[in-house]
C-alpha positions as CSV (number, residue, x, y, z in Angstrom):
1,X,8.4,6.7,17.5
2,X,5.7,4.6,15.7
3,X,7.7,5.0,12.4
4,X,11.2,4.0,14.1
5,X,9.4,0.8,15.6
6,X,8.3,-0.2,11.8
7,X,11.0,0.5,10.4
8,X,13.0,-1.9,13.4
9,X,10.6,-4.3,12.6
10,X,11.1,-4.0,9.2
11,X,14.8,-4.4,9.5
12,X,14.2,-7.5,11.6
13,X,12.0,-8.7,9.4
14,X,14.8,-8.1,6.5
15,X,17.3,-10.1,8.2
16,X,16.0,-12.9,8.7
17,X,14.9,-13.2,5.0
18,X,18.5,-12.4,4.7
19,X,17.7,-8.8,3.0
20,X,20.4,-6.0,3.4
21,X,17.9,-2.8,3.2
22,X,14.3,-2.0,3.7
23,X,12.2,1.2,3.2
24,X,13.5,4.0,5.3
25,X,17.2,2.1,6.2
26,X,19.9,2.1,3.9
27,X,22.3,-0.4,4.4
28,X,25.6,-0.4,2.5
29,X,26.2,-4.2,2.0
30,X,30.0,-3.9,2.8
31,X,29.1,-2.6,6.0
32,X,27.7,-5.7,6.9
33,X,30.6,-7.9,4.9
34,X,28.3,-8.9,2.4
35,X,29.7,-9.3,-1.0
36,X,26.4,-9.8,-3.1
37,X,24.0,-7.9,-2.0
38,X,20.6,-6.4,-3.8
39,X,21.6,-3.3,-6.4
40,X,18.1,-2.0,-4.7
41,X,17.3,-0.5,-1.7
42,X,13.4,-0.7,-1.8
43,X,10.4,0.8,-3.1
44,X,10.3,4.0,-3.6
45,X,6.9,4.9,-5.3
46,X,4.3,3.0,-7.0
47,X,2.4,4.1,-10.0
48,X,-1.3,3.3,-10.6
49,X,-3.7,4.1,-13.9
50,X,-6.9,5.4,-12.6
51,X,-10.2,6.1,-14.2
52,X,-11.4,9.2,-12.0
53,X,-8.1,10.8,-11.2
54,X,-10.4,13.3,-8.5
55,X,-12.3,10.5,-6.7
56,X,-9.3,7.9,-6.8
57,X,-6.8,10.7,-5.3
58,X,-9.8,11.1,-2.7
59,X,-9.8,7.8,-1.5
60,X,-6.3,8.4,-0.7
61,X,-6.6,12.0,0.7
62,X,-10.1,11.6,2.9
63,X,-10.3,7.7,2.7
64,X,-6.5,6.9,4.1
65,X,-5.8,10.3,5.7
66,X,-3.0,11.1,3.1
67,X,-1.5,14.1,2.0
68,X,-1.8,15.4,-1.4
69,X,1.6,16.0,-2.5
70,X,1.5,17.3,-5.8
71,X,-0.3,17.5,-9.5
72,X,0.7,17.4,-12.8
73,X,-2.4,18.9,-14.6
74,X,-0.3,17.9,-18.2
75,X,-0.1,14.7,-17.6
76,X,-2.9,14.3,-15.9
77,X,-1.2,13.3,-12.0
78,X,-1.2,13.9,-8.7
79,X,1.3,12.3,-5.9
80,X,0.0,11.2,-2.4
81,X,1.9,9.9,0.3
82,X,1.6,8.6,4.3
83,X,5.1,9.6,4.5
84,X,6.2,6.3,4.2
85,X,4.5,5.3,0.9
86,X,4.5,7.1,-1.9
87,X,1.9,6.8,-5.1
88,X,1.7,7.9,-8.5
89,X,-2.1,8.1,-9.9
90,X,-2.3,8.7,-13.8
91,X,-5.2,9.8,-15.2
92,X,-5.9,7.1,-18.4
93,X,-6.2,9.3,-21.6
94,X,-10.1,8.0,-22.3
95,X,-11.7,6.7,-19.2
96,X,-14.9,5.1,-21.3
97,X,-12.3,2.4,-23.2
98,X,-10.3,1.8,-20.6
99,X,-10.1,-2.2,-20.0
100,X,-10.8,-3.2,-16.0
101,X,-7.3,-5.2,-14.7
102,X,-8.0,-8.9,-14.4
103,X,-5.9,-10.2,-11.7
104,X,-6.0,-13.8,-13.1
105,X,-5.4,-13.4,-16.9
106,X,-3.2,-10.6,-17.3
107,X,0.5,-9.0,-16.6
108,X,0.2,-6.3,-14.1
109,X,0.1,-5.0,-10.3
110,X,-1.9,-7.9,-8.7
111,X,-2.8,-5.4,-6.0
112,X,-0.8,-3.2,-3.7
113,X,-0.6,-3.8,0.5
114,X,-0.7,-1.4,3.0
115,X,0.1,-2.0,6.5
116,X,-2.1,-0.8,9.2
117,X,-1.2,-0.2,13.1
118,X,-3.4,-2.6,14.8
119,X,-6.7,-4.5,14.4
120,X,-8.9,-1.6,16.1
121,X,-7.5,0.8,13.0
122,X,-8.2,-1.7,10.3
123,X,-12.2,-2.0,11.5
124,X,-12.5,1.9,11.7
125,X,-10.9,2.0,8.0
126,X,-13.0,-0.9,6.8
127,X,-15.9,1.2,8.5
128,X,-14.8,4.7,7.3
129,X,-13.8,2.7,2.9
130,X,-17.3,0.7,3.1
131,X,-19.5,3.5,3.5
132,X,-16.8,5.4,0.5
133,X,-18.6,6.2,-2.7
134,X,-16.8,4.8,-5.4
135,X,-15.1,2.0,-3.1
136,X,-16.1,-1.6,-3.1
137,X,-15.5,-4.0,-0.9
138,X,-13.7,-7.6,-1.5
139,X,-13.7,-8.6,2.0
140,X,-13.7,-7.0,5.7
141,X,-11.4,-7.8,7.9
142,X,-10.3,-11.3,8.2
143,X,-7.5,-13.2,9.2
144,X,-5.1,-14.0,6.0
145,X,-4.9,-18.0,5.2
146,X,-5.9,-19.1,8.8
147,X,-4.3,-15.6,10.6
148,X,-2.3,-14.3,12.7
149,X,-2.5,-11.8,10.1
150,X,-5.6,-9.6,9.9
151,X,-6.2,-8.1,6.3
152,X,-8.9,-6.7,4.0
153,X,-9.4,-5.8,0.2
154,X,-11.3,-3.5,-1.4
155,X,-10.9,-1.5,-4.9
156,X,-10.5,2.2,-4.7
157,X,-13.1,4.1,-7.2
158,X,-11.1,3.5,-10.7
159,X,-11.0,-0.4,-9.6
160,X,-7.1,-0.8,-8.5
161,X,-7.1,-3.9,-5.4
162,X,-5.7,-2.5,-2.6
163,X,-5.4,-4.5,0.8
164,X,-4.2,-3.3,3.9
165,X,-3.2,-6.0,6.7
166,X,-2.1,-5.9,10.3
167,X,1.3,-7.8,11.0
168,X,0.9,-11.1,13.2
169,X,2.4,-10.0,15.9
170,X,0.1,-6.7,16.5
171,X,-3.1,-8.8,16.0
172,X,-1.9,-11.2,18.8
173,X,-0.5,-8.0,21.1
174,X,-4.6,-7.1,20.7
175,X,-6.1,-10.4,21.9
C-alpha cells in the first residue's frame, strides 16, 4: 500500500510539473492527448564507481536494508535495490589512484537522493549510518533551505554523496 501511495504522489507530483510518467507508472502520452511528450519514462538504475566494492555494497545491504540483487565478479559489480531503486556499484580497476569526486569542480553525479517515509525513519537511519564504519556524515537531519523538507547527507564508504530526505508534506503530517 505504502508503494501505491508514492507512486500516487509521485504521479501528482508529475502533473503538476506537467510530466507524463514517473517511476513505477507508465503513461503513454496519447492517452493523455499529449502530442510532445518525454521519449523517457524515468530512471531506471543508477551506476556508481566505488572504491571498496564489499563495504560500499554493505552500506546498501545492512545500512539501508537493501537486497543484494546480483554480482558480476568479471567486472567487478554487484546490483542492489529497495525495489523501487535500483544501483549499479563498479568496482574502480586501482582503488589507491582513484581521484575523490569534487562536487564543485568537476562533471559528474553531484549526489544521489533517496526518499525516506517519515521524519522518525530518517533519525533511526542517521542513527543506525553515523555509527557505520566507512560512513561519514555531512549533516543530520535538518530541514532543506528553511524546510518543510527534512533531509540529510552523508558519503557511503568509497565517498559517493548520498542524501535521503522526507517530502514536505510527511514532515508536517509528524508535527
Amino acid at each position: 500500500m505504502e508503494r501505491i501511495v508514492r507512486s500516487v504522489s509521485r504521479a501528482v507530483l508529475a502533473a503538476s510539473l506537467g510530466l507524463w510518467a514517473v517511476q513505477g507508472l507508465a503513461v503513454k502520452a496519447e492517452d493523455l492527448g499529449v502530442l510532445d511528450a518525454p521519449a523517457t519514462l524515468g530512471v531506471h538504475h543508477v551506476g556508481l564507481a566505488v572504491t571498496d566494492l564489499e563495504a560500499s555494497t554493505a552500506f546498501f545491504v545492512d545500512g539501508l536494508g537493501w537486497q543484494l540483487g546480483g554480482r558480476d565478479p568479471a567486472y567487478p559489480a554487484t546490483f542492489v535495490s529497495d525495489g523501487i531503486v535500483l544501483v549499479s556499484l563498479w568496482q574502480v580497476k586501482d582503488p589507491a589512484s582513484a581521484v575523490p569526486f569534487d562536487r564543485r569542480r568537476n562533471v559528474g553525479l553531484h549526489h544521489l537522493a533517496l526518499e525516506v517515509s517519515d521524519v522518525e525513519a530518517l533519525g533511526r537511519l542517521y542513527d543506525r549510518l553515523a555509527r557505520m564504519e566507512g560512513v561519514r556524515v555531512e549533516f543530520g537531519p535538518e530541514p532543506n533551505r528553511g524546510g518543510p523538507t527534512i533531509h540529510m547527507i552523508v558519503y557511503e564508504p568509497s565517498g559517493n554523496r548520498i542524501e535521503f530526505t522526507v517530502p514536505g508534506g510527511r514532515s508536517l503530517l509528524r508535527d
